[in-house]
C-alpha positions in Angstrom: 169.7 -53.6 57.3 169.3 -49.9 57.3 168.2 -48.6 60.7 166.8 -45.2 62.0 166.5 -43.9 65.9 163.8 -41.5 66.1 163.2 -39.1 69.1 162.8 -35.5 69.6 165.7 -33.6 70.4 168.0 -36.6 69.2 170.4 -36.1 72.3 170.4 -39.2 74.5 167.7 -42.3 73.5 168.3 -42.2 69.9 172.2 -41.1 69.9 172.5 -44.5 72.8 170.9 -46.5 70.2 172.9 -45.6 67.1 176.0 -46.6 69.3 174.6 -49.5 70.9 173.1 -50.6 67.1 176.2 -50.0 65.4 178.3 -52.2 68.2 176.1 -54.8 67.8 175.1 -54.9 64.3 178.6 -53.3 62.8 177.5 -54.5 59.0 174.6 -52.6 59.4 173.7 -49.1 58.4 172.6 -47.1 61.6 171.4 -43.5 61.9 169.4 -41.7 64.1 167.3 -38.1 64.1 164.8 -36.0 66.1 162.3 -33.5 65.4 164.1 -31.1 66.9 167.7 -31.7 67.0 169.9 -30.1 69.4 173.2 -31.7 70.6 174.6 -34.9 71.9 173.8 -35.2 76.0 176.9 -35.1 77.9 175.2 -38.1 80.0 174.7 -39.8 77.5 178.4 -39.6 76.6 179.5 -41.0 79.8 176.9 -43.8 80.3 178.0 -45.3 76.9 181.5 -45.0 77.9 180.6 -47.1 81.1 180.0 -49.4 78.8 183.6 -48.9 76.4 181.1 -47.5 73.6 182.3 -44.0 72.5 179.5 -42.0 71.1 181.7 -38.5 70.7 181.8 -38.2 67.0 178.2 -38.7 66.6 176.1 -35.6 66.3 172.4 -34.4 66.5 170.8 -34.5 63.1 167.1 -33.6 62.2 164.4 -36.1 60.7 163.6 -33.8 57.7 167.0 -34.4 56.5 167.1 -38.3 56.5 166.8 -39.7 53.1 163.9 -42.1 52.9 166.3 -44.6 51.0 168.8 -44.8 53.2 166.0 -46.6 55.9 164.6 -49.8 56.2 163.1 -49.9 59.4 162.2 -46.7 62.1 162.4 -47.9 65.7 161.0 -44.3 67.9 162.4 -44.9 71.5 159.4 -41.6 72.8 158.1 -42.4 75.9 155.9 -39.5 77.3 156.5 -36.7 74.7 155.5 -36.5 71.2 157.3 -39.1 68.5 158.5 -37.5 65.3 156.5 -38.9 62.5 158.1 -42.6 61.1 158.6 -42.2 57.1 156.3 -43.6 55.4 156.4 -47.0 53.9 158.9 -48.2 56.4 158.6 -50.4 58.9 158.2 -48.8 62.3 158.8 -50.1 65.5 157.6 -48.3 68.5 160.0 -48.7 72.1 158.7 -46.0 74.5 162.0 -45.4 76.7 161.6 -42.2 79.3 163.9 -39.4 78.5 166.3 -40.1 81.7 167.0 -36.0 81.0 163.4 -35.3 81.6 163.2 -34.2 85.4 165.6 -31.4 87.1 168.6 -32.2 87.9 169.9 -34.3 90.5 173.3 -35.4 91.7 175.9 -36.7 89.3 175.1 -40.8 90.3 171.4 -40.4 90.1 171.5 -38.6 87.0 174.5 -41.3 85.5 171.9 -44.1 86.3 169.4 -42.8 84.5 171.0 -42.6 81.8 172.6 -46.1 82.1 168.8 -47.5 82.6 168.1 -46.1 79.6 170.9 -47.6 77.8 170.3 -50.9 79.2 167.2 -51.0 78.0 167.7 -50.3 74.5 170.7 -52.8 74.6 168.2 -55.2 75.4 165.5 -54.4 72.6 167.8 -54.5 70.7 169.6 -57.6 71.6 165.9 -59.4 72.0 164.6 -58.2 68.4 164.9 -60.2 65.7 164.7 -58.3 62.5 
């Protein structure tokens, strides 16, 4: 199985999911991408180790540069903003998660736990999909 995360800046949802995907499904090829790519969230970072998954050498890459051949199914984990386009021919999956980065900035355990809700919740679409 070849797998793609798709969401826009590539920083928290989709960089969670690569990890999480690639813990769970470690024969599998994972990837992820944005529209426009900037760099892995630091919260991210420490909500996945929260959960011993360490998501440092992984880094923010753009859709235009995915290979359509490396992908066999797009999952896009955009919730209230604008989803970069799936490629075409592949099976796409849509799981709307809210970017837990979205809102101003709060104190370090409120901002932490929405980043681990996020993660949770991809854990379990990913854990409840069967491919």
């Amino acid at each position: 199985m070849k797998l793609l995360f798709l969401c826009v800046a590539n920083s928290a949802r989709s960089q969670m999911a690569e990890g999480l995907a690639r813990d769970l499904y470690p024969h599998w090829q994972i990837q992820s991408a944005g529209s426009a790519p900037s760099k892995v969230n630091p919260w991210a970072i420490q909500a996945m180790d929260a959960s011993g998954i360490d998501i440092r050498s992984q880094s923010s890459k753009g859709a235009k540069h995915i290979d359509p051949e490396s992908v066999d199914v797009v999952i896009t984990l955009c919730a209230e903003e604008v989803c970069p386009l799936p490629l075409q021919g592949k099976t796409h999956l849509h799981w709307p998660i809210e970017d837990p980065d979205h809102k101003p900035a709060l104190d370090h355990q409120t901002m932490l736990n929405r980043f681990e809700i996020a993660r949770d919740l991809i854990r379990n679409r990913l854990v409840e999909w069967k491919p």
